[in-house]
C-alpha positions in Angstrom: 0.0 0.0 0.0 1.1 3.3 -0.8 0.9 5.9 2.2 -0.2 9.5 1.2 2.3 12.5 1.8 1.5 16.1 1.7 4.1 18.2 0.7 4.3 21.3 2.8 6.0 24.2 1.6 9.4 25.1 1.7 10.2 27.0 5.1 10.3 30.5 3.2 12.0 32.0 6.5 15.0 29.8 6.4 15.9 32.3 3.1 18.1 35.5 3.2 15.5 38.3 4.3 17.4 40.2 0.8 15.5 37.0 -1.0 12.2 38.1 0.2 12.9 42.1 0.0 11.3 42.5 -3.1 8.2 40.3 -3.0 6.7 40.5 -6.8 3.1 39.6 -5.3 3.4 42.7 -2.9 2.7 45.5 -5.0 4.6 47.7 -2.0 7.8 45.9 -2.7 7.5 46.0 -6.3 7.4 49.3 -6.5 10.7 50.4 -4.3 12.6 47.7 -6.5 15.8 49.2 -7.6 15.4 48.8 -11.3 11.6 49.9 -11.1 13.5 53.1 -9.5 15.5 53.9 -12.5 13.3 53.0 -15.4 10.9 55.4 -13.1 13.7 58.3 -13.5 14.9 57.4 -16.6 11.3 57.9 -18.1 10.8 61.1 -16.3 13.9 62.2 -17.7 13.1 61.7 -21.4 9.8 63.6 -20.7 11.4 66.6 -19.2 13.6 66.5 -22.2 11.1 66.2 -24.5 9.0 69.0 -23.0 12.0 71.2 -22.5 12.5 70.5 -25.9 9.1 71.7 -27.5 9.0 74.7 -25.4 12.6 75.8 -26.5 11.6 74.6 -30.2 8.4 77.1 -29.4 10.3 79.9 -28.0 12.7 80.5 -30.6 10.2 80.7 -33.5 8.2 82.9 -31.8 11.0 85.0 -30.7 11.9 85.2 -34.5 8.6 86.1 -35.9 7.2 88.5 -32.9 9.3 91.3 -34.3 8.6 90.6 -37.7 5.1 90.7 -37.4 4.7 93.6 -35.1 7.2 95.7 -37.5 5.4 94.6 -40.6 1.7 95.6 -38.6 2.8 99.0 -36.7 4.2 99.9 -40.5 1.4 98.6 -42.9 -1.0 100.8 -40.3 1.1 104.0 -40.6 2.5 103.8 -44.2 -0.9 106.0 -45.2 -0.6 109.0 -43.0 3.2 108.6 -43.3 2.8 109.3 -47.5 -0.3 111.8 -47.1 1.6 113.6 -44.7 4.8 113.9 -46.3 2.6 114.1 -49.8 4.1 117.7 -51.9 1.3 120.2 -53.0 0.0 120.4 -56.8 -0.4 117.8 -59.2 2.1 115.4 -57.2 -0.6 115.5 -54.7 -3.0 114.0 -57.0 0.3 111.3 -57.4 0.6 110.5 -53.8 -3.5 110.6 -53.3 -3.5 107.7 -55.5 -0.7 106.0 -54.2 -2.5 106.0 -50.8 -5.8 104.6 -51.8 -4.0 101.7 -53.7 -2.6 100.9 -50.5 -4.5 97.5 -49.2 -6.4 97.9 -46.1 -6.5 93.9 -45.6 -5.1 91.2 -47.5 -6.7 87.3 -48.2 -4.8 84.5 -47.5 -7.2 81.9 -48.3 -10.1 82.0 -45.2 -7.3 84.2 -43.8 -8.0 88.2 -43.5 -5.1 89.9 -42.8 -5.2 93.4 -41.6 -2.3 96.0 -39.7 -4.3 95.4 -36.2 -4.5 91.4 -37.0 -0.5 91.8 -37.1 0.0 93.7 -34.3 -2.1 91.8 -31.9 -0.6 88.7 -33.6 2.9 89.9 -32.5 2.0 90.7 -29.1 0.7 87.2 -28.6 4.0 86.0 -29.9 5.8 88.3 -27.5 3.6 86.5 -24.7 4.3 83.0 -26.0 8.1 83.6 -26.0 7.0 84.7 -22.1 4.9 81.4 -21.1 7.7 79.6 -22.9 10.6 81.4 -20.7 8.6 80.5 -17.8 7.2 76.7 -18.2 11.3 76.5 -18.8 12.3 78.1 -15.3 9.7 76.2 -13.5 10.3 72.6 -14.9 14.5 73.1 -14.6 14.5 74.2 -11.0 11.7 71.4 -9.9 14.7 68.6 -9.9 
């Protein structure tokens, strides 16, 4: 006759206590693990980078086109008084009447109108991009 045996576990206390310091079951553990530690900082690495990245990538365009913009608006929205004013008396006048009116007062892009004001307001947002940008930098490089 065969006797029956029940296999008990293995005594799990008669291990090193380093063999049971990272328990996979116990979710605790798991996530102080060493390795879990620096995939955790190497991921929040890359995304800093990559956000550091964009906003720098966003900065300097903006930075390039803001003065662009805000020249070509402040100028388009003066250049009519500028040649009236200036304008000589006679028949140049006539000259320098037309030259005004043939001046655009809005130009379309496509569904795009594009005025002097639309320019100016579009380089002061870009001036207050360049600003979020500047800041969203500061902030995320001194919150190591």
């Amino acid at each position: 006759m065969m006797e029956s045996t029940t296999h008990k576990p293995a005594n799990l206390s008669a291990t090193s206590p380093k063999a049971l310091a990272y328990d996979l079951g116990d979710w605790h553990t798991v996530a102080n693990h060493p390795a879990l530690a620096a995939i955790t900082h190497a991921t929040r690495m890359v995304a800093r980078g990559l956000v550091l990245f964009a906003f720098s990538f966003v900065e300097i365009i903006a930075e390039l086109l803001a003065p662009i913009v805000l020249v070509f608006g402040v100028g388009w929205a003066m250049l009519p008084g500028i040649v009236s004013f200036a304008g000589p008396e006679g028949q140049a006048r006539d000259f320098v009447t037309s030259v005004v009116q043939a001046i655009p007062r809005e130009i379309h892009l496509g569904r795009t109108v594009v005025t002097p004001t639309s320019l100016i307001v579009e380089g002061v947002l870009l001036v207050a991009l360049v600003a979020l940008c500047r800041t969203v930098q500061a902030l995320a490089t001194t919150a190591d």
